[in-house]
C-alpha positions in Angstrom: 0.0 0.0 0.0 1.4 3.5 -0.6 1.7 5.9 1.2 -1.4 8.3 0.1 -3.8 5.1 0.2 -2.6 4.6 4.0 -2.9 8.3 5.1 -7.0 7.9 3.4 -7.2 4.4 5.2 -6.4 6.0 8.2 -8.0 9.4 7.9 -11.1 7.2 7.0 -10.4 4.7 10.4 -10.0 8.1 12.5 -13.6 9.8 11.0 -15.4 6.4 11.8 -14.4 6.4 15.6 -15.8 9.9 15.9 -12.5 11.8 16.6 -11.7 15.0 15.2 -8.8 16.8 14.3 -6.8 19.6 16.3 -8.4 22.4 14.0 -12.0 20.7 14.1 -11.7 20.5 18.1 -10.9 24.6 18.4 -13.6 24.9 16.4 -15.9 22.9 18.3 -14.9 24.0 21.7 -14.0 27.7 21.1 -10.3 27.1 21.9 -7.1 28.2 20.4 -5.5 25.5 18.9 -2.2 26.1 20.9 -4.3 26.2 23.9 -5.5 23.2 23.7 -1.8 21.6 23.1 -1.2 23.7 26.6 -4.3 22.2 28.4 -3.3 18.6 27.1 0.2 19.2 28.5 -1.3 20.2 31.8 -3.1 17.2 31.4 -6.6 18.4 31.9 -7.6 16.3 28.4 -6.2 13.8 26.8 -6.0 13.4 22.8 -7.8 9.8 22.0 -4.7 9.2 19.5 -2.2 10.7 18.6 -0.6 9.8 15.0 2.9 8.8 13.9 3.0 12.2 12.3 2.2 13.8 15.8 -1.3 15.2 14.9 -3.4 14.7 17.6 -7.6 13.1 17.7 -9.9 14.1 19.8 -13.2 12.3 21.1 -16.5 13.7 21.9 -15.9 13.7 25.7 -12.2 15.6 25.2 -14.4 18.5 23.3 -16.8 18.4 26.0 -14.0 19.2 28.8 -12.5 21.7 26.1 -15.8 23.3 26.2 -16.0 23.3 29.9 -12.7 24.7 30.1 -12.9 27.1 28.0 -16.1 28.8 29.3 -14.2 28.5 33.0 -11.4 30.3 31.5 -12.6 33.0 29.6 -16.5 32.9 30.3 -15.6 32.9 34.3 -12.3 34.2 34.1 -10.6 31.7 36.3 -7.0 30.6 36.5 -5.8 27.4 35.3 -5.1 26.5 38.9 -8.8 27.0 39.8 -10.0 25.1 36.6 -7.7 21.8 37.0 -9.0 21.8 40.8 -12.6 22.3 39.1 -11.7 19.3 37.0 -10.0 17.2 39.3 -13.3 17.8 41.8 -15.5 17.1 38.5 -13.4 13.7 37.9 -13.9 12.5 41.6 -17.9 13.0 42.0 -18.1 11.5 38.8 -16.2 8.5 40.0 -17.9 7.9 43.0 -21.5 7.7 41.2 -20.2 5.0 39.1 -18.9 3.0 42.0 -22.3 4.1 43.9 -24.3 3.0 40.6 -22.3 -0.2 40.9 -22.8 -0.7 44.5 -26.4 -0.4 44.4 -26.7 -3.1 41.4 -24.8 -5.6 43.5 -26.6 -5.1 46.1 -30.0 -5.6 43.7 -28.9 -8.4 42.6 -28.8 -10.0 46.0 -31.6 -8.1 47.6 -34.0 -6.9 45.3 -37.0 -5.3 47.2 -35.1 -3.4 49.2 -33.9 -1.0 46.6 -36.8 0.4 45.6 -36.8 3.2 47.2 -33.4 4.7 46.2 -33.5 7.2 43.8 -32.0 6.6 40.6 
């Protein structure tokens, strides 16, 4: 295979997973391009892959936190120190509703009239 077929086989792979590009996700999130390169290196996202050229892909939940970001920073005008607590807070509630979702279908599973009554 040459080299232009691979670059459309993989451009092609890359669409159908639902990444985009570096440009696509500025334009999507409002970011600067070399902002989000910073925010990446600060490790507040994370590109979904990153090529053998270096260009970098981008999922639908990166964007999202690119959005959020980027409204904290500009919209609310906080520091990057304030937003990667506001992430690090965000990351940590979120994981403790998955472990509580998972608690609570365990303990279904092994008594199931009793957890009717918890919300959901």
């Amino acid at each position: 295979m040459n080299q232009s077929n691979h670059s459309l086989v993989s451009t092609y792979s890359i669409a159908n997973l639902g990444l985009v590009d570096l440009d696509s996700a500025s334009q999507l999130s409002g970011m600067h391009p070399e902002m989000i390169l910073e925010v990446a290196r600060a490790q507040l996202v994370f590109a979904s892959i990153i090529d053998v050229s270096g260009d970098s892909y981008f999922d639908c939940v990166a964007i999202a936190r690119l959005r959020l970001i980027e409204h904290l920073r500009v919209g609310q005008r906080a520091h990057m120190r304030t937003i990667r607590l506001i992430i690090q807070l965000t990351d940590r509630a979120e994981s403790a509703e998955r472990d509580l979702h998972q608690i609570r279908e365990q303990f279904s599973k092994v008594h199931p009239k009793t957890c009717d009554v918890w919300p959901s």
